[in-house]
C-alpha positions in Angstrom: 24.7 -11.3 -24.6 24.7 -9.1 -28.2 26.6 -6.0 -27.7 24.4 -3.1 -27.2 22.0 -5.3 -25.1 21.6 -5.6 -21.4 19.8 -8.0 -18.9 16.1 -7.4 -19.1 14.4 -5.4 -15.5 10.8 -5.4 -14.5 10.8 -1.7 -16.1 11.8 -3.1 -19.3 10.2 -6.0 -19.1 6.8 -3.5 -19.2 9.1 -0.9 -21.9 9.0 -3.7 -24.3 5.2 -4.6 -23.7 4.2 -0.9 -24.1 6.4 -0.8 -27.5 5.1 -3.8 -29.0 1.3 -1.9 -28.3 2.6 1.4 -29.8 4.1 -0.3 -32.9 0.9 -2.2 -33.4 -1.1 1.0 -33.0 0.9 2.1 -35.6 1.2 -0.8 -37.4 -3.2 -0.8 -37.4 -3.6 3.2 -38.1 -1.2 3.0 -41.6 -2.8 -0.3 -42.8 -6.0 1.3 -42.7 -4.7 4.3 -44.6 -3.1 2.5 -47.3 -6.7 0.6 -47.5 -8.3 4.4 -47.5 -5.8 5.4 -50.6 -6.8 2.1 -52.2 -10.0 2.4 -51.9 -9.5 6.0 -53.8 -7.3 4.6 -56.7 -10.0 1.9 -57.4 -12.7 4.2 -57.1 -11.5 7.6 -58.6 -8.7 6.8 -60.6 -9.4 9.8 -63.4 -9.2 12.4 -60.9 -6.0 11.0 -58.8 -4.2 11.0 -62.2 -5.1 14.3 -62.7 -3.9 15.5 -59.2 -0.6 13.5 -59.4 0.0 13.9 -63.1 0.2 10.2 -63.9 -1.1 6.8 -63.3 2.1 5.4 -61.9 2.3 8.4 -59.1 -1.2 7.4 -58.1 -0.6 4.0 -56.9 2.3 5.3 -54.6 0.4 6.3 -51.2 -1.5 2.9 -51.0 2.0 1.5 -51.4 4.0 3.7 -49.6 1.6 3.4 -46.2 1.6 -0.6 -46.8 5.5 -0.2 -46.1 5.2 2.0 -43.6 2.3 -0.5 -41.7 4.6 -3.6 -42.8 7.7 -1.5 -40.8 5.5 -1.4 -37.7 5.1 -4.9 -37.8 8.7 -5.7 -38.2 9.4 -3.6 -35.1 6.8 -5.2 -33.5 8.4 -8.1 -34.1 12.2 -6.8 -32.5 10.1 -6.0 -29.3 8.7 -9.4 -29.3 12.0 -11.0 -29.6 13.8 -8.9 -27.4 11.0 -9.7 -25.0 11.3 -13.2 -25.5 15.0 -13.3 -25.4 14.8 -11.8 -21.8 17.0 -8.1 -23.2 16.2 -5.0 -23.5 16.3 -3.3 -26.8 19.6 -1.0 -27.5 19.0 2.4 -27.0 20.6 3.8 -30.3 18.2 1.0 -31.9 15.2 2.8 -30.1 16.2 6.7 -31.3 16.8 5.5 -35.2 13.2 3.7 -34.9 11.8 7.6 -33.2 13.5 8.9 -35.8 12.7 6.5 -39.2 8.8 7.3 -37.6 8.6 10.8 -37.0 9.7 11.1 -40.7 7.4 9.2 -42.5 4.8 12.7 -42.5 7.9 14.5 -44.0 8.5 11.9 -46.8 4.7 12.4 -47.0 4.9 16.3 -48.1 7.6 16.3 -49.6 5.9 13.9 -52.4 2.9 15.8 -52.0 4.9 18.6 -52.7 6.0 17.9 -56.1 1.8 17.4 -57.5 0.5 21.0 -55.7 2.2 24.5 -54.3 4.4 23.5 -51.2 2.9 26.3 -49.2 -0.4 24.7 -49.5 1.0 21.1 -48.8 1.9 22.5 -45.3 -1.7 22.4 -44.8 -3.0 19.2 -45.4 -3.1 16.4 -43.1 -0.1 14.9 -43.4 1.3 17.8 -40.5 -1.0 16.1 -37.7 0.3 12.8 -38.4 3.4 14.6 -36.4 1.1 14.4 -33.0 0.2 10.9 -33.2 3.5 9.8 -33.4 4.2 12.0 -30.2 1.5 10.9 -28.8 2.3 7.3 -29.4 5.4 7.9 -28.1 4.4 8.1 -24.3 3.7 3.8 -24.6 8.1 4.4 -24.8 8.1 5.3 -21.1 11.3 7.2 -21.8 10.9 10.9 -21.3 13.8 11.6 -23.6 12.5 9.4 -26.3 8.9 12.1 -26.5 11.0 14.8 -26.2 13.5 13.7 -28.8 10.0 12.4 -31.1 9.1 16.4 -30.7 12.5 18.1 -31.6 12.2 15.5 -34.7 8.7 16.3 -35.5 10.0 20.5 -35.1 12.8 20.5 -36.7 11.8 18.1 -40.2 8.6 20.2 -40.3 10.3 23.5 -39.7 13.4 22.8 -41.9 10.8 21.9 -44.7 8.5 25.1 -43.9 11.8 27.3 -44.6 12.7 25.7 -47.6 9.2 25.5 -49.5 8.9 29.7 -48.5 12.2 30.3 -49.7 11.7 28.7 -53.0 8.0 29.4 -54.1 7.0 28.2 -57.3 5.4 31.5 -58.4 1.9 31.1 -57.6 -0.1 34.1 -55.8 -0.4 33.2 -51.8 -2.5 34.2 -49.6 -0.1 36.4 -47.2 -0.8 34.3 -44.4 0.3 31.0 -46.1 3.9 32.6 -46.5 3.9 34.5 -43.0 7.4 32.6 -41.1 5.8 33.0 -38.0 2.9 30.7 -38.8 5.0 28.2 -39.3 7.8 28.8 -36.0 4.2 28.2 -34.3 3.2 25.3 -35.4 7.1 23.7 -35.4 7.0 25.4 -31.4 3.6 23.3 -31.1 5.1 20.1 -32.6 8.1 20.0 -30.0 6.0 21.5 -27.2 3.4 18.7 -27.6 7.2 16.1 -27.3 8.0 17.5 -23.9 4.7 18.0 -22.5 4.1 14.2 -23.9 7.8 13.4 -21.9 6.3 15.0 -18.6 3.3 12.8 -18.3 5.1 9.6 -19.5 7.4 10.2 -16.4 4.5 10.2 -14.3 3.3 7.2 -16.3 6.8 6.0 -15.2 6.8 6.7 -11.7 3.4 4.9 -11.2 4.6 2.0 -13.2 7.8 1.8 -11.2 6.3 2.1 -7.4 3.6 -0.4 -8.7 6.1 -3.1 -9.8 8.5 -2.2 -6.6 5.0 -3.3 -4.6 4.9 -6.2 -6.2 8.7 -7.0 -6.2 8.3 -6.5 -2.2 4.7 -9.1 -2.0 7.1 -11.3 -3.9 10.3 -10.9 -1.2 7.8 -11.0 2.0 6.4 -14.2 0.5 10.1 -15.4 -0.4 11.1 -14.8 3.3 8.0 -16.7 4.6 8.3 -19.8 2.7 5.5 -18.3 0.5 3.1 -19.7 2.7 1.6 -16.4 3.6 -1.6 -15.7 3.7 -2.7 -12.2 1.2 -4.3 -10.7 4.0 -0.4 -11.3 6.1 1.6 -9.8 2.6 -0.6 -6.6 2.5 -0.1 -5.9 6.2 3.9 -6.6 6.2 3.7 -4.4 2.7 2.8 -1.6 5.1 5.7 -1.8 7.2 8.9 -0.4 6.2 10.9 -3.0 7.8 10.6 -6.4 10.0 12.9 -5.1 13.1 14.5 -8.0 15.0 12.4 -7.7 18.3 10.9 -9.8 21.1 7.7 -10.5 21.0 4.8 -12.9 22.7 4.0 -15.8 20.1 2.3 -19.2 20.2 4.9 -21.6 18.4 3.2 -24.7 16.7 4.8 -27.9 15.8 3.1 -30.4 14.2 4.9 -34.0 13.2 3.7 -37.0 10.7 3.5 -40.1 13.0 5.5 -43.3 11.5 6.3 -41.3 8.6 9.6 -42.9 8.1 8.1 -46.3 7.3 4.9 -44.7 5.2 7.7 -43.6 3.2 9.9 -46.6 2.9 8.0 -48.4 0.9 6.6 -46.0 -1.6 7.8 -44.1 -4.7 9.0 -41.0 -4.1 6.1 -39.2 -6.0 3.3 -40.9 -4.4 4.9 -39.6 -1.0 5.4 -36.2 -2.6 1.7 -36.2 -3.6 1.0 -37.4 0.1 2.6 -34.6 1.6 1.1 -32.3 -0.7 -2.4 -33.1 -0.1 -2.1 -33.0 3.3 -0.1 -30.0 3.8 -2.1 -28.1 1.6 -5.5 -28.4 3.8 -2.9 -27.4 6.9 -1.1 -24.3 4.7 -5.0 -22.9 4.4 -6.2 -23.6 8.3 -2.7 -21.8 9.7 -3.5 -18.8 7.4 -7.0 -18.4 7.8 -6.1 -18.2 11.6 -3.5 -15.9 11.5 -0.4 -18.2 11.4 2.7 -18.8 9.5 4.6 -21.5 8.7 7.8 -20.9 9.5 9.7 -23.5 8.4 8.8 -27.4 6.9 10.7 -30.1 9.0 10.3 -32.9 6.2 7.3 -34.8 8.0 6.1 -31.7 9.7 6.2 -28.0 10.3 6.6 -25.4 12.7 4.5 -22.5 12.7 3.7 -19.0 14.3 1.2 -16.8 15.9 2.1 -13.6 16.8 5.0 -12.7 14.6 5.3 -10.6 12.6 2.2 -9.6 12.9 -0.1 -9.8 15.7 -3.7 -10.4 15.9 -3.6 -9.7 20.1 -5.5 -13.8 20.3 -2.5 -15.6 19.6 -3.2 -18.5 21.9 -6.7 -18.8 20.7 -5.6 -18.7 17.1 -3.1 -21.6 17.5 -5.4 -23.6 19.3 -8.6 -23.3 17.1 -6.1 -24.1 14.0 -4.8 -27.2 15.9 -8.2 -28.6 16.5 -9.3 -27.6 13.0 -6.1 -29.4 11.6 -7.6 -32.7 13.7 -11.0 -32.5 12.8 -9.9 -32.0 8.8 -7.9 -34.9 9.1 -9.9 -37.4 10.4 -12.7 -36.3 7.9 -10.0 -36.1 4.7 -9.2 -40.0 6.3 -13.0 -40.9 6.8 -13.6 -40.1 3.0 -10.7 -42.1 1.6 -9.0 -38.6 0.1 -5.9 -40.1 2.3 -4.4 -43.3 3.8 -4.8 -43.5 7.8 -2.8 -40.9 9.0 -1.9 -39.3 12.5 0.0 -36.1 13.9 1.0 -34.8 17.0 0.7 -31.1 17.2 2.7 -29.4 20.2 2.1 -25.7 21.7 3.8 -23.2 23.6 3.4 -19.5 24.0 5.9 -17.1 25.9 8.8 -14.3 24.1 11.2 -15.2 21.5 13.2 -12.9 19.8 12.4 -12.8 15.9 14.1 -11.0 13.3 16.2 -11.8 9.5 19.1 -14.0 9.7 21.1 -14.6 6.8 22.9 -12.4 4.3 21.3 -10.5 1.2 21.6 -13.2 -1.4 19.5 -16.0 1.3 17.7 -14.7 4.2 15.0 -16.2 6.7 12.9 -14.4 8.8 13.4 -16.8 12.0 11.9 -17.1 15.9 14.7 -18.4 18.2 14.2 -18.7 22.3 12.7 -21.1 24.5 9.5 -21.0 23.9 10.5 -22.5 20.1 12.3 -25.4 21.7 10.1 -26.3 24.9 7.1 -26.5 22.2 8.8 -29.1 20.1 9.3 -31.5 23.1 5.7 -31.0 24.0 4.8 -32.1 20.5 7.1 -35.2 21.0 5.1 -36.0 24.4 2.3 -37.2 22.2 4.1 -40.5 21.2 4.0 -41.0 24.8 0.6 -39.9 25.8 -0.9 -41.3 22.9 -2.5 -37.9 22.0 -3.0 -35.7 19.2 -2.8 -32.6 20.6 -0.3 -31.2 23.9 -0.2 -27.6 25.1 1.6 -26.3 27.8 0.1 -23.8 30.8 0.8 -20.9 29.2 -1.3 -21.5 26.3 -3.8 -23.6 28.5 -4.5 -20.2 31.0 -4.4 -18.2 27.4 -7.5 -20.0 26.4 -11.2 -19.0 27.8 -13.0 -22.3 28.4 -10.3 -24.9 27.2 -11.6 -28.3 26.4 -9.3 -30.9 27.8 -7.2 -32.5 30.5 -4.8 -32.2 32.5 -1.7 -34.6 32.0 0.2 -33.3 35.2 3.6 -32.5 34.8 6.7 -33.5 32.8 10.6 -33.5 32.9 11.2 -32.2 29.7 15.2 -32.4 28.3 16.6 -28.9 28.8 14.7 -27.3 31.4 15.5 -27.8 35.2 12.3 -28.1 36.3 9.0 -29.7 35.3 6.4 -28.5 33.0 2.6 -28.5 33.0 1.0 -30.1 30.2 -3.1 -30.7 29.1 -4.6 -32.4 26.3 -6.5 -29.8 23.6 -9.9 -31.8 22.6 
């Protein structure tokens, strides 16, 4: 990394977007006025002459803005490049830039000031050219930066005030053209307009700044879900402040590729990719349009979650109708030649697990760990036995109103002491 330079934050990331727009504002506003001056010199070059006392003089506005525009452009350029380079531009970098800018109305008058009385250069238009540059200077989102842009814009334009009164060229003024206090105002004005400019960039700021911490935090809930979150789950969790480890009721879901292991063995590794993808993406869409989350992918398979973090209050029913929905899309997705012949064996099981982050700050997973997370992979296992596509266990067969099925009777299952009810989902 250059010296001066630092590793590049969402803030800056929208710093250096909002600088490349000011500078090309800029860069826009002085090309047009040194087309404007042009325009003049080719059009009335008698009476320019006569105004700045030669026809060398004349041609230096059109040339002078050109620099200024061609300036613009090179700094739109730095912004670009930091951008690009992933750094954030140096901060002494940024004040000489506030600085070189907010002087070019000075340089301005004082050449003005050399064809006409100085008191009456004060008064032309150069002056406002002060206010767009302060302006221009809220797209900095650095309330320091407007405010310094103002104490600039003050202090050039007062410092010159004082001088052109104190050395008048002899000419009879108008009382009010020489009157100090006319001009405190106006230099009062110029860094007023800097910190009021400062204020509402902060504001500016803090909106920017909440808005990219939202979407900093969609990103991290989608990151601890395996990104496989429905929008509608990411704009609930945004509206919790945290995900507590707690019990809860949930419907776990596994589902499992049958003969996988030799589908695979004989294909290249991106045609099985490709499988999986196809295949899993139908799934991803039917788990969240009924409320689920997958949880975690288990190679061939997946286990997924109603109820956590978030709960609908129709777990059961929401596991089930995405079960059968996963069934019915797979035999049509087979039936149409989109995939090879393909079967699954999806297992349920409601009851409490505790859920909650494990893991440190660098790599965390939001994880379900009880019973009910192991008893529903053995049920899904049961279906190599049973020859079925499909296996819930009582609790999520009494959890359903009007269950289409069967009963299967009941099962020693590895791990639990006594038998366990299963029934066929159809």
């Amino acid at each position: 990394m250059n010296p001066g330079t630092r590793a590049l934050t969402s803030l800056e990331h929208e710093t250096l977007l909002s600088e490349r727009l000011r500078a090309g504002i800029l860069a826009i506003f002085f090309t047009l006025s040194a087309c404007f001056f042009l325009v003049l010199v080719l059009s009335w070059p008698d009476a320019l002459v006569r105004i700045f006392g030669g026809q060398f003089q004349v041609w230096i506005p059109p040339v002078f803005f050109s620099g200024v525009a061609a300036y613009c452009l090179f700094v739109r350029f730095l912004a670009g490049h930091f951008f690009k380079a992933g750094k954030a531009m140096p901060t002494v970098g940024r004040y000489m830039n506030s600085l070189v800018e907010t002087s070019v109305p000075t340089f301005a008058l004082l050449y003005l000031a050399q064809f006409r009385e100085p008191a009456n250069v004060l008064l032309l238009p150069p002056p406002f050219v002060y206010f767009i540059f302060i302006i221009l200077s809220a797209l900095r989102l650095d309330i320091k930066l407007c405010i310094f842009t103002g104490a600039v814009a003050a202090f050039e334009f007062g410092g010159m005030s004082a001088y052109f009164l104190m050395h008048p060229t002899g000419a009879t003024l108008d009382p009010a053209l020489t009157s100090p206090g006319a001009y405190i105002a106006r230099s009062f004005f110029l860094l007023a307009g800097g910190i009021v400019t400062g204020l509402v960039t902060l504001q500016i700021k803090k909106q920017l700044t909440r808005s990219l911490a939202a979407n900093l935090e969609r990103d991290r809930i989608a990151g601890i879900f395996g990104q496989h979150v429905s929008p509608q789950v990411v704009d609930r969790l945004l509206n919790q402040t945290e995900l507590l480890s707690e019990s809860r009721h949930v419907c776990m879901m596994f589902l499992d590729i049958r003969d996988f292991t030799r589908f695979s063995s004989n294909k290249a590794p991106e045609e099985v990719v490709n499988y999986l993808n196809l295949l899993f993406e139908s799934m991803i869409d039917i788990i969240n349009r009924n409320n689920g989350i997958i949880n975690k992918f288990l190679g061939d398979g997946f286990m997924a979650v109603f109820g956590a973090p978030l709960s609908t209050g129709d777990d059961v029913a929401n596991a089930a109708k995405a079960s059968l929905e996963i069934v019915s899309t797979l035999k049509s997705q087979i039936a149409s030649g989109a995939i090879p012949q393909t079967r699954i064996g999806i297992g349920l099981h409601a009851g409490i697990a505790v859920t909650g982050h494990i893991g440190t700050e660098s790599r965390k997973e939001y994880t379900i760990i009880g019973d009910v997370v192991n008893l529903a992979s053995r049920i899904e296992q049961l279906n190599k036995e049973y020859g079925t596509e499909i296996l819930a266990s009582e609790d999520v067969w009494q959890g359903l109103v009007n269950p289409k099925g069967a009963a299967l009777g009941e099962v020693s299952v590895r791990g639990r002491e006594t038998p366990v009810k299963i029934y066929r989902l159809d």
